[in-house]
N, C-alpha and C positions, 0 to 999 in steps of 0.2 A: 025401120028407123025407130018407131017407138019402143021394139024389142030393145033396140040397141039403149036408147035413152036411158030405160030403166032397169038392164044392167048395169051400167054407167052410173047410175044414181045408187042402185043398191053397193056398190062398190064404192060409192064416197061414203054413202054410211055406214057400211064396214069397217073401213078405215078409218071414220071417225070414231065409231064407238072404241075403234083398236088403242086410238090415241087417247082418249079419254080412260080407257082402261089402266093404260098406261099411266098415265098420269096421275090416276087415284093410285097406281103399287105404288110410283115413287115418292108420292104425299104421305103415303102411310110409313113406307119405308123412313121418308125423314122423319115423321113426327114420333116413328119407334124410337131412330136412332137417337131422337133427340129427349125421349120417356128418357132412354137408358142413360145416357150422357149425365142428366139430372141426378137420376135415381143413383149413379156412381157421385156424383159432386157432393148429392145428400150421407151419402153412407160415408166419402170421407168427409163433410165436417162432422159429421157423427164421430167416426174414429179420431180424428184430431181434438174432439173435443173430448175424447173418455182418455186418451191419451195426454192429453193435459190437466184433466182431474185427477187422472191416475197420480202425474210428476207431483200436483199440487200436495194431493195428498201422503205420497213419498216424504216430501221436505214439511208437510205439518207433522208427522210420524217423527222426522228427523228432528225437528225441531223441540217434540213434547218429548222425544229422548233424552234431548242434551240441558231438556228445561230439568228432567227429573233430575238428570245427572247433578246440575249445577243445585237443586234444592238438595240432594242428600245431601252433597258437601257443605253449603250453609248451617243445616242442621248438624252436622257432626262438628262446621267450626264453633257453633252458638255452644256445643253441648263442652268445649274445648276450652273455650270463652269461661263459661259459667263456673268448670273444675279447676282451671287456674284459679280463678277470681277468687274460689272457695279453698285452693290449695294457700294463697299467698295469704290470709289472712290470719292461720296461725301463727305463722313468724312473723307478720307484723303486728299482731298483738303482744308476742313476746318482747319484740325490738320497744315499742312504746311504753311497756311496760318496766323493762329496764332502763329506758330513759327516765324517766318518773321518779323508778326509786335512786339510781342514779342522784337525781336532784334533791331528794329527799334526805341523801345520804351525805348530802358535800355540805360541811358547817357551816353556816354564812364569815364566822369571823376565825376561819381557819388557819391557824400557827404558820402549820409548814407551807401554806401553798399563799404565794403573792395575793391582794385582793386583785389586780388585773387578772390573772390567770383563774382565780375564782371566778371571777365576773365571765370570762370566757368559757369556761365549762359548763357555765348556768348556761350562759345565751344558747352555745351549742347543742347542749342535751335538750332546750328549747326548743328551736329549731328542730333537731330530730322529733319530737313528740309533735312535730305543729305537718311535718313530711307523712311520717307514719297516720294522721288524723288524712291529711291529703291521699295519699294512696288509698284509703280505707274507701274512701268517699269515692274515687274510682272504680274500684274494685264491685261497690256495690252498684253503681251503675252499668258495669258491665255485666253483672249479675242478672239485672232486669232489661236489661237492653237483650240479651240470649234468652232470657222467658218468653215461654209462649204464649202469643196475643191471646188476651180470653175473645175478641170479636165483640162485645161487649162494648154502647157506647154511653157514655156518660160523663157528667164535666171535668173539664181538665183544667188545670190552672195553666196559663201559656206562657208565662213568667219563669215556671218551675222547669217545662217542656224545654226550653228553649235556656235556660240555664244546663239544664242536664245534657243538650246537646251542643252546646258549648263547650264543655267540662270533655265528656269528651274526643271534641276536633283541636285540642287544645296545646298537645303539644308538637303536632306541628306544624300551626299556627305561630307558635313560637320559633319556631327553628326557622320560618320562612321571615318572622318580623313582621309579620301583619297589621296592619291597622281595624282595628276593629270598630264600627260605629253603631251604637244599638238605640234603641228608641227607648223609654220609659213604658213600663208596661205594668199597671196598677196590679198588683199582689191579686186581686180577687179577681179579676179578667180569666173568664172561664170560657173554653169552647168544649161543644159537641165532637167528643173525639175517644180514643181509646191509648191509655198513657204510653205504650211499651211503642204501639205502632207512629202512632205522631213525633217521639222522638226519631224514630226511624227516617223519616222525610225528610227532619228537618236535619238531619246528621248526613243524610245524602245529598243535598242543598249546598251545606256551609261545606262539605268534601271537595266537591266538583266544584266551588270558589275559589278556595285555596289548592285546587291542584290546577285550573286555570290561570293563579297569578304563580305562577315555579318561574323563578331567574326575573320576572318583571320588574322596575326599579318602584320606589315607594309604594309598594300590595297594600291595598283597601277593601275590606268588604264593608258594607254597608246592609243592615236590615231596618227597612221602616214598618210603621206599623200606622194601619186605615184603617179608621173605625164606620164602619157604612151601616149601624144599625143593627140590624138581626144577622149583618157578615162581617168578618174582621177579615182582612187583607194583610199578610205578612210579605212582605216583599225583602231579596236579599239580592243583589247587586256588588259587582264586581268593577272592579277596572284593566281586567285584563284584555288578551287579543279579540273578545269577543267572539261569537261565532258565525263561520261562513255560511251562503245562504244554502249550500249542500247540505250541512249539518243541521242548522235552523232546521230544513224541512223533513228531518226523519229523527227529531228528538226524542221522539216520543215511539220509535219505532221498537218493538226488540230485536235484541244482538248489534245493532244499528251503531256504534260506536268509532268514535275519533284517537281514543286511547290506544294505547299498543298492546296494553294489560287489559284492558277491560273489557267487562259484559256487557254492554248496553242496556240491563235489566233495570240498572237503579231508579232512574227515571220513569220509566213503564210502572213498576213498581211503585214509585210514590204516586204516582197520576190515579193508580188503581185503587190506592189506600186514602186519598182524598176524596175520591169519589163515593168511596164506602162513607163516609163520614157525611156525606151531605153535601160538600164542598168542589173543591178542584185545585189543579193545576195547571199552572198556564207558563209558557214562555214570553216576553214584552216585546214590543218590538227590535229585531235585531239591526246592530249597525257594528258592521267589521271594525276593528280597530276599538271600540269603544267600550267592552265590555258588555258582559251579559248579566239580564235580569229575569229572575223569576215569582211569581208570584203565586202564593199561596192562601187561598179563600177558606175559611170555615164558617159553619154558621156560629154562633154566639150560646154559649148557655143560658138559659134563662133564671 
């Protein structure tokens, strides 16, 4: 009997150690299966993740391509800009010039010709010599508006900047019948700025106003001017559809754009050129329907 017992007994501990064995493969087994499981989960967000830096980097490539693309063409239109502006200058010096002697030449108390029709040839060849002074003064602004920024900061008159970016958004301003409201802006108000570039901003500002009010009935823009001290606040304001809250939030985005024609650079672009300046630019807050405002901060010359 005790033979038998301790057979009996050695045979349950056989069988337990059996099970026990057991039971450690299949522990081991799982907690492999489960390394490996992992160590696959980890290698793909590994590859999902080189594989999305890789796309990222594809479209920043695609994108610093078509940025180059879109600067050479700027450059060759500014260099296109600047040869007009210097082409059209001799023959309007010669047009002004013959206007002049023109008037120089007609007798005031001339026999054959009526004095109304005197009177009219003066006014007229007037007028041409006051056109041709107009153009000039265009002309030369598009000159400097195509120069290349020196980078260079130093005081700017904001009176001057903001006439010359006026000058020219000007005529098709006119063609659309705009109302234009401007604030008073003392002659010597200088900011911290670089002259070629600050027109540049403010030329892309007063554009995307007036290309905002197209077909609107009674177009207004509005610029005021806040003087906060060491910062001056240009603000230009519109009444057109304003923008929706899609557009609001990728203003500032490049290529980002609402136009059918456009780049979505302009804006990237002035934000980046206020910022060089010490400054910024902001958008106000948006409300559909009621037109958009923008704001332009510089610091102040001293």
């Amino acid at each position: 009997v005790g033979f038998l017992f301790t057979l009996l007994l050695a045979g349950g501990v056989s069988a337990a150690r059996a099970r026990t064995r057991a039971a450690r493969r299949a522990e081991a087994e799982r907690r492999y299966r489960a390394d490996l499981e992992r160590a696959v989960e980890e290698r793909t967000r590994d590859l999902t993740a080189e594989m999305r830096e890789r796309r990222a980097a594809e479209q920043r490539l695609a994108q610093l391509q078509g940025e180059m693309v879109q600067a050479n063409k700027l450059a060759t239109l500014g260099q296109i800009t600047a040869g007009v502006a210097h082409e059209v200058n001799t023959p309007l010096a010669t047009i002004r010039l013959l206007a002049e002697n023109g008037r120089q030449m007609l007798p005031p108390d001339a026999p054959d010709l009526a004095p109304d029709l005197a009177a009219d040839l003066d006014r007229n060849l007037s007028q041409i010599s006051r056109m041709t002074d107009r153009i000039a003064q265009i002309t030369t602004e598009l000159r400097g508006f195509a120069r290349k920024a020196t980078g260079e900061l130093g005081p700017v008159a904001l009176k001057d900047a903001l006439d010359a970016a006026l000058l020219l958004t000007a005529s098709r301003r006119r063609a659309q019948d705009i109302r234009l409201v401007l604030p008073q802006i003392p002659p010597g108000l200088r900011v911290m700025a670089e002259t070629m570039r600050l027109e540049q901003v403010l030329v892309n500002l007063i554009q995307n106003a007036q290309e905002a009010l197209e077909g609107r009935p009674d177009p207004e823009i509005r610029i005021a001017l806040q003087d906060d001290g060491p910062v001056l606040r240009l603000s230009i304001s519109d009444n057109g559809p304003g923008l929706s809250p899609q557009i609001a939030a990728q203003l500032f985005t490049p290529f980002a754009t609402s136009k059918p024609e456009g780049l979505g650079l302009g804006l990237v672009i002035s934000q980046e050129i206020a910022r060089d300046f010490g400054g910024s630019l902001t958008a106000g807050p948006q409300r559909e329907g009621q037109g958009a405002i923008f704001h332009l901060e510089l610091p102040k010359a001293a």
